[in-house]
PyMOL Python script that loads the backbone (N, CA, C, O; Angstrom):
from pymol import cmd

cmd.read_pdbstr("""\
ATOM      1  N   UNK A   1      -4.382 -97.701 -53.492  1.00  0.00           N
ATOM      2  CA  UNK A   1      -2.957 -97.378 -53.558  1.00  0.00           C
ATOM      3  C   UNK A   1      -2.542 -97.246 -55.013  1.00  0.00           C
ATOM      4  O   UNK A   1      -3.287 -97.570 -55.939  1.00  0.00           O
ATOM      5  N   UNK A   2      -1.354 -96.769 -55.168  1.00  0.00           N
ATOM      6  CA  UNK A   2      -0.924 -96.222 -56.848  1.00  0.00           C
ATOM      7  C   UNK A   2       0.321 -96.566 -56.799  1.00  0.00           C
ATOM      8  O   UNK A   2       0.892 -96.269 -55.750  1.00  0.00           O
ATOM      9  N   UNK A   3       1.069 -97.219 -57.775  1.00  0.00           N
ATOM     10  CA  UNK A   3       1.778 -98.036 -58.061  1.00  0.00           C
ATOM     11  C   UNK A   3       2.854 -96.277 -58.064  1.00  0.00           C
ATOM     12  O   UNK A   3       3.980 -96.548 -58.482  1.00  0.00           O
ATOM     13  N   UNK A   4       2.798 -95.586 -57.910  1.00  0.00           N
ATOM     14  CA  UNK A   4       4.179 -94.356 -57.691  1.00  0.00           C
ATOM     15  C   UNK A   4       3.171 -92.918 -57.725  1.00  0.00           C
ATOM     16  O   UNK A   4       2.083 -92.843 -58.297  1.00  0.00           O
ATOM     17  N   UNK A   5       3.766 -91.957 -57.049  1.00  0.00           N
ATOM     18  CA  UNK A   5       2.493 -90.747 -57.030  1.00  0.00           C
ATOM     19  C   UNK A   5       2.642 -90.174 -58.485  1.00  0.00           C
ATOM     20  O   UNK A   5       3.722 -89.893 -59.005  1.00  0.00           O
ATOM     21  N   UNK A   6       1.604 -90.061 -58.976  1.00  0.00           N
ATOM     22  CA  UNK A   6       1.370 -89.347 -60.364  1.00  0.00           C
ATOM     23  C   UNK A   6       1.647 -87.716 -59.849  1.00  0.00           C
ATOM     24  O   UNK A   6       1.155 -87.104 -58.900  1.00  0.00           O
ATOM     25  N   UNK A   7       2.823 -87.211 -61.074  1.00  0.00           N
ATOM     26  CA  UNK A   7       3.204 -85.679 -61.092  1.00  0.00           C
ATOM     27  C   UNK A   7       1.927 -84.866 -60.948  1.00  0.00           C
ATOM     28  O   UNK A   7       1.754 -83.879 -60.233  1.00  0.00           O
ATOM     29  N   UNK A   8       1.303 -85.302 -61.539  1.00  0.00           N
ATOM     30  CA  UNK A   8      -0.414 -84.425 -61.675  1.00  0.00           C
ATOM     31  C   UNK A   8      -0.622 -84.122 -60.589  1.00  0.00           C
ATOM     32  O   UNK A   8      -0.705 -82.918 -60.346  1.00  0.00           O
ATOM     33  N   UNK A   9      -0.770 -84.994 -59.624  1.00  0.00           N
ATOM     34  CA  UNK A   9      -1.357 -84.479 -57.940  1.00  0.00           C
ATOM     35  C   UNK A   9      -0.569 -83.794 -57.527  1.00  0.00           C
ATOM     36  O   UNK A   9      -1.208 -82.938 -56.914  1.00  0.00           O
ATOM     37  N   UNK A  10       0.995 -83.465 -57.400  1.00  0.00           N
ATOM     38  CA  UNK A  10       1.922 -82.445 -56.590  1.00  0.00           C
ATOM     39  C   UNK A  10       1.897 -81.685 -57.190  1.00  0.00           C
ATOM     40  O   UNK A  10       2.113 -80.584 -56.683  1.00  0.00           O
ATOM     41  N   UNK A  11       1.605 -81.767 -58.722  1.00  0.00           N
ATOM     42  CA  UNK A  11       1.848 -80.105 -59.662  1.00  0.00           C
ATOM     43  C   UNK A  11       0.904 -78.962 -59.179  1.00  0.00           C
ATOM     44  O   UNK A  11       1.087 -77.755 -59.336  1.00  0.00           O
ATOM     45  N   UNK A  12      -0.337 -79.694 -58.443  1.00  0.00           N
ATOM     46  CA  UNK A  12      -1.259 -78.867 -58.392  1.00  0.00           C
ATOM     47  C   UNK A  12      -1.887 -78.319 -57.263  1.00  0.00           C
ATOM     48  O   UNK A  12      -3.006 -77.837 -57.087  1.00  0.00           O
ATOM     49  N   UNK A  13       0.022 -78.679 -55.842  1.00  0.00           N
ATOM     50  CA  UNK A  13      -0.512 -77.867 -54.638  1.00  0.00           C
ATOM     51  C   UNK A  13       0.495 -76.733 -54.321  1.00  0.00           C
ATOM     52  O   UNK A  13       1.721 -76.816 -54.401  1.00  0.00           O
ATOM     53  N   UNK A  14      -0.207 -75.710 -53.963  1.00  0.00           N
ATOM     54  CA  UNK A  14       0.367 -74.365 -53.568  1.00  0.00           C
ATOM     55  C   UNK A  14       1.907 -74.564 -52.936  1.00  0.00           C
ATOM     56  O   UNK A  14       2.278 -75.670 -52.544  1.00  0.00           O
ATOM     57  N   UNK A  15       2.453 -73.807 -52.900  1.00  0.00           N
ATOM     58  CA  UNK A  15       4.213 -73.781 -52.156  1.00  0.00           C
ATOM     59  C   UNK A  15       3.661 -73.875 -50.671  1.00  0.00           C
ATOM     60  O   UNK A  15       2.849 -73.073 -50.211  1.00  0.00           O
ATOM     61  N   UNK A  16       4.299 -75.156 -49.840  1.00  0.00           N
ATOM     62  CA  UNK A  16       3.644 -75.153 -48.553  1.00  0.00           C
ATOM     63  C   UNK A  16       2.850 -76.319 -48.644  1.00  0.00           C
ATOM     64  O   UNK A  16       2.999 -77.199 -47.797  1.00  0.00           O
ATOM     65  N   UNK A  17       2.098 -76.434 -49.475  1.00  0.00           N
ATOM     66  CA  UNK A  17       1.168 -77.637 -49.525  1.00  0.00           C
ATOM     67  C   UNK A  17       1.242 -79.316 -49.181  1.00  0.00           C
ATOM     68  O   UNK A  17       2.355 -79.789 -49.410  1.00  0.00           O
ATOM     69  N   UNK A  18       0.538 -79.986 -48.824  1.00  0.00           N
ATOM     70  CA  UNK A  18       0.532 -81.611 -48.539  1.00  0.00           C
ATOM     71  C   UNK A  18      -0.149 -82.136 -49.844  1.00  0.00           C
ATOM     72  O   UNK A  18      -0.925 -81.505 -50.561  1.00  0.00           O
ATOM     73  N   UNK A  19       0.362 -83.607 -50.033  1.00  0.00           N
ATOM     74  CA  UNK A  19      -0.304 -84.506 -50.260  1.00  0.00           C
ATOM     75  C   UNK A  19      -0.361 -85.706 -49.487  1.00  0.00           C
ATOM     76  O   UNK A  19       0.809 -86.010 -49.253  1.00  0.00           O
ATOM     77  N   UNK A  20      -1.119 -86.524 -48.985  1.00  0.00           N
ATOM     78  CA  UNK A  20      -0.743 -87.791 -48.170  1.00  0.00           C
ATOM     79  C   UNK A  20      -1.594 -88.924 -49.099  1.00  0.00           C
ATOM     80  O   UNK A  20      -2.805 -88.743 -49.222  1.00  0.00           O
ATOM     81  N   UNK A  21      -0.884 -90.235 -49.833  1.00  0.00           N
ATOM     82  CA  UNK A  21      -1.256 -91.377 -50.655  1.00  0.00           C
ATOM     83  C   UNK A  21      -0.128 -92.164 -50.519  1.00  0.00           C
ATOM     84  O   UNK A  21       1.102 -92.116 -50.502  1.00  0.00           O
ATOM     85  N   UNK A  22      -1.849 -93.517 -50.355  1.00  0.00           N
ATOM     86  CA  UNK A  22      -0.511 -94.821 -50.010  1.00  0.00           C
ATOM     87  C   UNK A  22       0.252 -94.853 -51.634  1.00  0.00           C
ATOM     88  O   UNK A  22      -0.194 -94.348 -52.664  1.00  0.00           O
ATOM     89  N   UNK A  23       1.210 -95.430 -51.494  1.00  0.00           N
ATOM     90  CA  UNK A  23       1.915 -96.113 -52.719  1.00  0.00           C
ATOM     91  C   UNK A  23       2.329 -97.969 -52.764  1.00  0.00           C
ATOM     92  O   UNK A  23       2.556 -98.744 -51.835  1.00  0.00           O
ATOM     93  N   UNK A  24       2.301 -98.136 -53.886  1.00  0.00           N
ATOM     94  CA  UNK A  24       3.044 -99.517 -53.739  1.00  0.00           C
ATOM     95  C   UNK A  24       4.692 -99.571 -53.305  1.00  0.00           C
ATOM     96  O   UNK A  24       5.602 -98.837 -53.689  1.00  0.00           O
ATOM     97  N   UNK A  25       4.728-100.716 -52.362  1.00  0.00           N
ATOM     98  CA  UNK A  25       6.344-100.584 -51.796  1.00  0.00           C
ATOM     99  C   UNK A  25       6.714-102.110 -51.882  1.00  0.00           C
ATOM    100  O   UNK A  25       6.217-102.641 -50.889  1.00  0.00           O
ATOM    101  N   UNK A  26       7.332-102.978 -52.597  1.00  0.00           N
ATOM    102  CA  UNK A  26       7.551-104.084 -52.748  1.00  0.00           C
ATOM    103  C   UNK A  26       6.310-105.132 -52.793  1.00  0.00           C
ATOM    104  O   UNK A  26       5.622-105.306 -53.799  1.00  0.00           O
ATOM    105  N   UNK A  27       6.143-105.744 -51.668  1.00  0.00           N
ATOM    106  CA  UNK A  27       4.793-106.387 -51.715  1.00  0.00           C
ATOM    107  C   UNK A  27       3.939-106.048 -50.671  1.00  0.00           C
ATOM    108  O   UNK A  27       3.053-106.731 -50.159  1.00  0.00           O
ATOM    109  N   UNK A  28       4.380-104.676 -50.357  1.00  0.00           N
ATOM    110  CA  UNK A  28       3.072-104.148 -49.624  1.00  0.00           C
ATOM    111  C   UNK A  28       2.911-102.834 -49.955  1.00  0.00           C
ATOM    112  O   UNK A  28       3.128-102.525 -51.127  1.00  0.00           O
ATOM    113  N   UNK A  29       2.409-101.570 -48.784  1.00  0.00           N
ATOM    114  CA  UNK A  29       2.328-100.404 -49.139  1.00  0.00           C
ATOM    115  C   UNK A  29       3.087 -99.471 -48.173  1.00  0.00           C
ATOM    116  O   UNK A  29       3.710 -99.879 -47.193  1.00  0.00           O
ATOM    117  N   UNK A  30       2.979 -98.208 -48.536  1.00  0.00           N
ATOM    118  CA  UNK A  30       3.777 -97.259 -47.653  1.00  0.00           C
ATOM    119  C   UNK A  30       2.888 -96.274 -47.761  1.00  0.00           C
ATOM    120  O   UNK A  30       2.224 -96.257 -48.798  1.00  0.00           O
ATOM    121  N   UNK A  31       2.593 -94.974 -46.501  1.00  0.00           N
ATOM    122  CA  UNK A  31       1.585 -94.042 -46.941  1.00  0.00           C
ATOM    123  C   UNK A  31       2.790 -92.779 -47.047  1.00  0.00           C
ATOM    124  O   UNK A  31       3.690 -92.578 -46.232  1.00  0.00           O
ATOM    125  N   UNK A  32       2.527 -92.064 -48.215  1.00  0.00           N
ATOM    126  CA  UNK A  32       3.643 -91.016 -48.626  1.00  0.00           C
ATOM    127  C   UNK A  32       2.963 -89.523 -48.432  1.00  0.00           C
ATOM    128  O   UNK A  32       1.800 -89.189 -48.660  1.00  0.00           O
ATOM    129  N   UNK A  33       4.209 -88.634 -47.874  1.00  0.00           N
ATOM    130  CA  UNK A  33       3.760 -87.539 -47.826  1.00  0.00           C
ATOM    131  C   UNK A  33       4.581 -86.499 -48.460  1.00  0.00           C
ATOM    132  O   UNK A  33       5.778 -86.408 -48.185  1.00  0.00           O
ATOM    133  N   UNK A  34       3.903 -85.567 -49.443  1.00  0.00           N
ATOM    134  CA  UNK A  34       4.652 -84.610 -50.410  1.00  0.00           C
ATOM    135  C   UNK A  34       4.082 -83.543 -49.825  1.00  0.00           C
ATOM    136  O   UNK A  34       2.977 -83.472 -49.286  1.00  0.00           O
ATOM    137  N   UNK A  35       5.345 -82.278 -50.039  1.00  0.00           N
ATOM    138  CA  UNK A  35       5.446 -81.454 -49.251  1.00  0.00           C
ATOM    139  C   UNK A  35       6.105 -80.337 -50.566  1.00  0.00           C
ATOM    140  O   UNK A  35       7.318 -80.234 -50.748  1.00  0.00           O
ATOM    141  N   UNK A  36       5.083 -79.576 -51.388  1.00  0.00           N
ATOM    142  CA  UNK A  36       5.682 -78.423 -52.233  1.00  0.00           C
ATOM    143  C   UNK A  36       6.972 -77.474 -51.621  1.00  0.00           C
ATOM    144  O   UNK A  36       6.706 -76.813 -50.617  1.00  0.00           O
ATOM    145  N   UNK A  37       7.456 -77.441 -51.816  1.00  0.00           N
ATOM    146  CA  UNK A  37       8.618 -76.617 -50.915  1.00  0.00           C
ATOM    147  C   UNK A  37       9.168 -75.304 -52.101  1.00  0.00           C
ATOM    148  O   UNK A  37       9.722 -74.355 -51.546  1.00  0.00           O
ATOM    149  N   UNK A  38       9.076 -75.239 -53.232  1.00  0.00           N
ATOM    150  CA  UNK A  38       9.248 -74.054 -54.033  1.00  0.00           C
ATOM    151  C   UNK A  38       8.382 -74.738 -55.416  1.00  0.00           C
ATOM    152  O   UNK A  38       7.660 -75.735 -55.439  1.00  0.00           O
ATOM    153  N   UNK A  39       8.716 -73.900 -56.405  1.00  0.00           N
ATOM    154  CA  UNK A  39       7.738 -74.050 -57.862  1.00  0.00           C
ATOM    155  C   UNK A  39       8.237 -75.618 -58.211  1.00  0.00           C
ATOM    156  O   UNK A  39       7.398 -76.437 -58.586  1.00  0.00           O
ATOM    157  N   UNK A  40       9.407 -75.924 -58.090  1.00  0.00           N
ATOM    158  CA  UNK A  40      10.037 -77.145 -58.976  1.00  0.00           C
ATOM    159  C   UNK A  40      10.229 -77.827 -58.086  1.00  0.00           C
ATOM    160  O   UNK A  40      10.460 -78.984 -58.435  1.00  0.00           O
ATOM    161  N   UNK A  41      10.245 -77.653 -57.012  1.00  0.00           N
ATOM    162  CA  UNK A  41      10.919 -78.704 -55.679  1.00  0.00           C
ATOM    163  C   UNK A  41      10.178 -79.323 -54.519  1.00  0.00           C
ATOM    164  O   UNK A  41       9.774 -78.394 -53.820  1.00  0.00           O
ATOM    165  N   UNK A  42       9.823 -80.485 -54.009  1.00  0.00           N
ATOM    166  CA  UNK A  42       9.088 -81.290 -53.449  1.00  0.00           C
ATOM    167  C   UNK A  42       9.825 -82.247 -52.519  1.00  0.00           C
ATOM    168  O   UNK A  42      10.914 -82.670 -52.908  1.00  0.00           O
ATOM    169  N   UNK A  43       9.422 -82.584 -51.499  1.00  0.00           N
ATOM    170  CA  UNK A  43       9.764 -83.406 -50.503  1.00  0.00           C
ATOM    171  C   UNK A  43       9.337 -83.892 -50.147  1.00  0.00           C
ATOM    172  O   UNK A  43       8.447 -83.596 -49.349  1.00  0.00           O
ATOM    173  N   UNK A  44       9.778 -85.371 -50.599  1.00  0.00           N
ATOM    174  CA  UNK A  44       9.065 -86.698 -50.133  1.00  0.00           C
ATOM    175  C   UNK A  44       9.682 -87.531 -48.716  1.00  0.00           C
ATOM    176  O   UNK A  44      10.811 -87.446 -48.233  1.00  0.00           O
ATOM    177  N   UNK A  45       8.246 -88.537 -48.151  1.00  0.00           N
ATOM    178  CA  UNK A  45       8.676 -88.448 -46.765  1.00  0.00           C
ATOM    179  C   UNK A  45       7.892 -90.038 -46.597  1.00  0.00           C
ATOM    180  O   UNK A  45       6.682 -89.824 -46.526  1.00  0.00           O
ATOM    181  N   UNK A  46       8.111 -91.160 -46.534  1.00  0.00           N
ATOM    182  CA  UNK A  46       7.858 -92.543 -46.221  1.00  0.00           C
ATOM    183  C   UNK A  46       7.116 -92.468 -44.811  1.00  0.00           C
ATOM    184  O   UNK A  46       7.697 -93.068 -43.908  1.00  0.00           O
ATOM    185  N   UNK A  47       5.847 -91.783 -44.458  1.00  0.00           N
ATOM    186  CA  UNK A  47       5.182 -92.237 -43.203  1.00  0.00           C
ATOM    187  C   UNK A  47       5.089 -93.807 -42.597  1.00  0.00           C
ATOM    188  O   UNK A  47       6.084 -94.074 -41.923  1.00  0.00           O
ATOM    189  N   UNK A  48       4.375 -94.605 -42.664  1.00  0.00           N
ATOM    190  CA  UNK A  48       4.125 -95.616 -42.108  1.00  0.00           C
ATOM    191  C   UNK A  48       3.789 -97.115 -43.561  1.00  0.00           C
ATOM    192  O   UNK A  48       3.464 -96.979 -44.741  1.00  0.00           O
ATOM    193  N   UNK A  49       4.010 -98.155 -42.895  1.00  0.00           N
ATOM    194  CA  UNK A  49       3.132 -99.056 -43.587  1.00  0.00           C
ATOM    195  C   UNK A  49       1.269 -99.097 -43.878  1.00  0.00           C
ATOM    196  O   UNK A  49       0.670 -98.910 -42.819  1.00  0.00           O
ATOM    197  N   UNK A  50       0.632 -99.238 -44.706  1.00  0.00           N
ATOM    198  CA  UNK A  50      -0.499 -99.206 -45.097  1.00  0.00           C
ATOM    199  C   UNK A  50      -1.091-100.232 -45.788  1.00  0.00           C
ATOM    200  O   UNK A  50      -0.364-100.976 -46.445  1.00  0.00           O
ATOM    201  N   UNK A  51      -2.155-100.391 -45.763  1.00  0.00           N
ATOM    202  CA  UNK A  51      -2.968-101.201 -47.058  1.00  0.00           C
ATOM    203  C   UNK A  51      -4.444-100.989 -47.424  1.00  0.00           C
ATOM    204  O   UNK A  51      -5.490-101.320 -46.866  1.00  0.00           O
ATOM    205  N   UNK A  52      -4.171-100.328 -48.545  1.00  0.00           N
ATOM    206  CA  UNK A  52      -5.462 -99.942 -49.666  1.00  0.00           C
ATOM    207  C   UNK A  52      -5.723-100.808 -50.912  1.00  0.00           C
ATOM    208  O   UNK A  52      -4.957-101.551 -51.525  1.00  0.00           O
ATOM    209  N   UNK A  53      -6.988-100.512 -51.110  1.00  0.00           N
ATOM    210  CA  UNK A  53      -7.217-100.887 -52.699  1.00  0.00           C
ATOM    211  C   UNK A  53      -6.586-100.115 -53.387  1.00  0.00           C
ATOM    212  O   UNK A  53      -6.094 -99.018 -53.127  1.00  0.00           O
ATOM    213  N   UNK A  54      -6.613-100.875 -54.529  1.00  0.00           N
ATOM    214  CA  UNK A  54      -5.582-100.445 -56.003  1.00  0.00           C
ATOM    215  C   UNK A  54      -6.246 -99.045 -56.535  1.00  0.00           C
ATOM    216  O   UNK A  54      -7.456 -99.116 -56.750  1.00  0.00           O
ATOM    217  N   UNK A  55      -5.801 -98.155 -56.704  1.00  0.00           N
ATOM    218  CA  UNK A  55      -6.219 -97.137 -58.037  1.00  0.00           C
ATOM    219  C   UNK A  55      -5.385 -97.653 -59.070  1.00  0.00           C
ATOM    220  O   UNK A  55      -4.267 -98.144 -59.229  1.00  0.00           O
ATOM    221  N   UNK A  56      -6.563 -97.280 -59.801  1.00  0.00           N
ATOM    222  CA  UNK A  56      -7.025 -97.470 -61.219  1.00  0.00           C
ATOM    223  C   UNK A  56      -7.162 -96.564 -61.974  1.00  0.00           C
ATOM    224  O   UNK A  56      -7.506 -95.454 -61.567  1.00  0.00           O
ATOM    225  N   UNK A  57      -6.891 -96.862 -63.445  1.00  0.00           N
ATOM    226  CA  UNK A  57      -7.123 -95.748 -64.394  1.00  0.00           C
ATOM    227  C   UNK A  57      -6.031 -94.683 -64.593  1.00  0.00           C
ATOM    228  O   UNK A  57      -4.869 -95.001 -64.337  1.00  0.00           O
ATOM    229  N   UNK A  58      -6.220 -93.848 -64.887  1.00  0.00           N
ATOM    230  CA  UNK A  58      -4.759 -92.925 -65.211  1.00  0.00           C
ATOM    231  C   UNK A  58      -4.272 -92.352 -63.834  1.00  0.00           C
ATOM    232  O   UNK A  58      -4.862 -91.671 -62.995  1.00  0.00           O
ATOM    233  N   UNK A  59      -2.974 -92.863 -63.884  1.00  0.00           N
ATOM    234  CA  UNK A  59      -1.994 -92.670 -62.633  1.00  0.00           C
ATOM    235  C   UNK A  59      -1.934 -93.302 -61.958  1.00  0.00           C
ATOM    236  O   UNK A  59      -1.216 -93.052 -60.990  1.00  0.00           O
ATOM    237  N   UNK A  60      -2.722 -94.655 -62.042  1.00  0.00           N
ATOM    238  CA  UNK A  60      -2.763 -95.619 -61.145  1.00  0.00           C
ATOM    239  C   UNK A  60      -2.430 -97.126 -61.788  1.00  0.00           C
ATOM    240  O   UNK A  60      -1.525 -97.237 -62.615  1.00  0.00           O
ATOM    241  N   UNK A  61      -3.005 -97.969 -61.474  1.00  0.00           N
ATOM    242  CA  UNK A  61      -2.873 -99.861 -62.195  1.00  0.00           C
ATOM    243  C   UNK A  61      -3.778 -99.441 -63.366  1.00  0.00           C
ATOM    244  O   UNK A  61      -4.681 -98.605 -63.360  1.00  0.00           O
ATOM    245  N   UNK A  62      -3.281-100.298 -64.484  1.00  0.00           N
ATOM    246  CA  UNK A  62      -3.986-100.952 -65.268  1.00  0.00           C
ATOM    247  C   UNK A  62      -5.155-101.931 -65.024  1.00  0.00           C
ATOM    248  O   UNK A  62      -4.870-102.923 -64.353  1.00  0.00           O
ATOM    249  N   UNK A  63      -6.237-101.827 -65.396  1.00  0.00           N
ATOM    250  CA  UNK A  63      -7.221-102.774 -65.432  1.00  0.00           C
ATOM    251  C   UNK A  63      -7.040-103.881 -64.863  1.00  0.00           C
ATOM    252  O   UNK A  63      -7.539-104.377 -63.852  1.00  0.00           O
ATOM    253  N   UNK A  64      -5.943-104.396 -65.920  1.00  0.00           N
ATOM    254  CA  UNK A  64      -5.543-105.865 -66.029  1.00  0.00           C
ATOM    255  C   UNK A  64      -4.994-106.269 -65.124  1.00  0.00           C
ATOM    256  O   UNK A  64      -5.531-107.245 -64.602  1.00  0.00           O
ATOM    257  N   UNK A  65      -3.755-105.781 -64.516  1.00  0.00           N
ATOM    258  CA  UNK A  65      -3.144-105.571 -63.501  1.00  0.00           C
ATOM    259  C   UNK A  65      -3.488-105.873 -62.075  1.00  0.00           C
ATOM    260  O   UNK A  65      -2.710-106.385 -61.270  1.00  0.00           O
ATOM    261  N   UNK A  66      -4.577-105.554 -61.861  1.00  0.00           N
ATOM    262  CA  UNK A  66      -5.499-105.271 -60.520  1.00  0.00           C
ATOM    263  C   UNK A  66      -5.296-106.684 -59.854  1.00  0.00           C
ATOM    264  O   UNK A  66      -5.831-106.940 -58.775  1.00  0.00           O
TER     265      UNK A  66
END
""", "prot")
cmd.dss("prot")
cmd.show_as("cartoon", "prot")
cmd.util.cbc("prot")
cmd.orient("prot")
């Protein structure tokens, strides 16, 4: 899971496109779904509760953090 979705992953799906990643949501998780809808504009959508391991590294937790 990733502490908020990094811009990097939605910048880089077609108009129309999905992404589905859990995120951190207080002290648990949520699985999120982004939805390109024009060049600049995206729609986000709170599917269900989840629980993953942490990502790490850029766009995700810090090392330390974990």
């Amino acid at each position: 899971a990733s502490p908020d979705v990094p811009m990097v992953l939605p910048q880089q799906l077609a108009i129309g496109g999905r992404l589905v990643l859990p995120v951190q949501s207080g002290d648990g998780q949520v699985l999120i779904r982004i939805r390109r809808t024009a060049d600049d504009c995206y729609q986000r959508e709170e599917l269900l509760p989840v629980r993953f391991v942490p990502l790490v590294g850029e766009g995700g937790w810090a090392e330390a953090t974990r």
